[in-house]
Residue, then its C-alpha position, 0 to 999 in steps of 0.5 A: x219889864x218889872x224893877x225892884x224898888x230902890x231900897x232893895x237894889x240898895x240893899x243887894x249893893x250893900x250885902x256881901x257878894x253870895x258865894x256863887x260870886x267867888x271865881x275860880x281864881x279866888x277859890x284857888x288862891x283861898x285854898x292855897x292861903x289855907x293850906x299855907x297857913x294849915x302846914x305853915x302856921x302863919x299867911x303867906x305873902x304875896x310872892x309865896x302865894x303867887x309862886x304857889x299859883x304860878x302867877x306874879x306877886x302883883x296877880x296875887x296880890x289882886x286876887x287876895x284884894x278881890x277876896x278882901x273886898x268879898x269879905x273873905x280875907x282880912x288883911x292889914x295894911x303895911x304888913x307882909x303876913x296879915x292875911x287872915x280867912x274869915x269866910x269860907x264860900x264852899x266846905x270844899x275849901x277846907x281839907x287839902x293837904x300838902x303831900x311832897x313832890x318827888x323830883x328824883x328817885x334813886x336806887x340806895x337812898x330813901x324815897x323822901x329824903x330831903x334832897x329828893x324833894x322839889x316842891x308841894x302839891x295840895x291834894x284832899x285830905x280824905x285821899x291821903x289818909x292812911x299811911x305816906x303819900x308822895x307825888x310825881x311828875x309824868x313824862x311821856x305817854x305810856x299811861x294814857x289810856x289809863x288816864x295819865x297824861x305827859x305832865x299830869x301828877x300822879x298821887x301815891x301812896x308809898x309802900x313795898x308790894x302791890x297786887x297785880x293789876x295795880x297801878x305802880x311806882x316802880x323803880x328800875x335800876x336808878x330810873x322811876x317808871x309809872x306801869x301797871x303791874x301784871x304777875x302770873x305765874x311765867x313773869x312779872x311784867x310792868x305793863x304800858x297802858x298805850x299800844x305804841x309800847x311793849x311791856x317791860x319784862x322783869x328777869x330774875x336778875x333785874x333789880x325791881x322795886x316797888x315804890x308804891x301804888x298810885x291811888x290818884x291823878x291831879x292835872x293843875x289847870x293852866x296857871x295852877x301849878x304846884x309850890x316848886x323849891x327854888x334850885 
């Protein structure tokens, strides 16, 4: 088995670790600085960074070292918010915007009023151009043959109408609920996407609001979870 020669073993040790080097931890905490810094205007620290991750300040904080050392970050000692990006390993760090988490939404009150937001989730920009956008949490198993499972977020683009075959947020009374829409010319129905549920019939006296057509679902790996406000 062939050896290099030790000057260019040396040099590799010396160089900085390629892109392909950069876990996938420290991607994610790369992109949560930047995206911190894009809304923010200033780093995050270590506690703001580890919420964001869902991991503790210690984990944050060694991750913002092993991106220090790969020569990514720049941070000064002794100071809470000093972090400063100076690389980026791939152009899919850059781009991600923070669109609100809507933990609530009630009959009467505005979509996204502040009492209605409970936290941030970091989507691509190039997904929510054009008009607002919020997200929501989905509990229950009534969409997964649409590929909406219990606990994924789904993306949506806010807005009054939607075409049949679309997709919803719709609102029911005081209760939110995710269901494609179906018109016809007999009903309008908010149809499950699981055989285990019956579609919901809109009668001319209920009360049916849409609240927007959703445009994506993100499903936070383990560990990943979005920025929550605290209670």
């Amino acid at each position: 088995m062939s050896r290099q020669p030790k000057g260019q073993q040396h040099e590799k040790r010396r160089g900085r670790p390629t892109s392909t080097e950069i876990t996938e931890p420290q991607r994610r905490t790369l992109r949560a600085i930047q995206a911190f810094i894009g809304k923010r205007g200033f780093p995050p620290t270590s506690k703001e960074l580890g919420d964001i991750l869902g991991i503790s300040s210690a984990s944050a904080y060694e991750q913002v070292s092993q991106l220090v050392r790969k020569g990514y970050v720049k941070r000064e000692p002794r100071k809470a918010r000093s972090l400063e990006i100076v690389e980026e390993p791939e152009r899919e760090v850059a781009g991600l915007e923070p669109v609100p988490i809507v933990g609530t939404v009630a009959a009467g009150q505005p979509l996204l009023a502040e009492e209605n937001i409970v936290g941030e989730l970091l989507v691509e920009q190039n997904m929510v151009r054009g008009g607002r956008h919020f997200a929501l949490e989905v509990h229950g198993d009534s969409m997964v043959r649409a590929g909406i499972a219990s606990g994924d977020y789904v993306v949506v683009r806010q807005q009054p109408v939607a075409e049949s075959g679309d997709v919803v947020v719709a609102l029911l009374g005081d209760e939110a609920t995710v269901k494609r829409l179906s018109i016809s010319a007999e009903r309008i129905e908010l149809r499950p996407e699981n055989p285990r549920y019956r579609p919901i019939v809109i009668g001319p006296d209920d009360d049916l609001r849409i609240q927007g057509k959703v445009v994506a679902v993100r499903r936070p790996p383990p560990g990943d979870r979005p920025l929550r406000r605290p209670a």
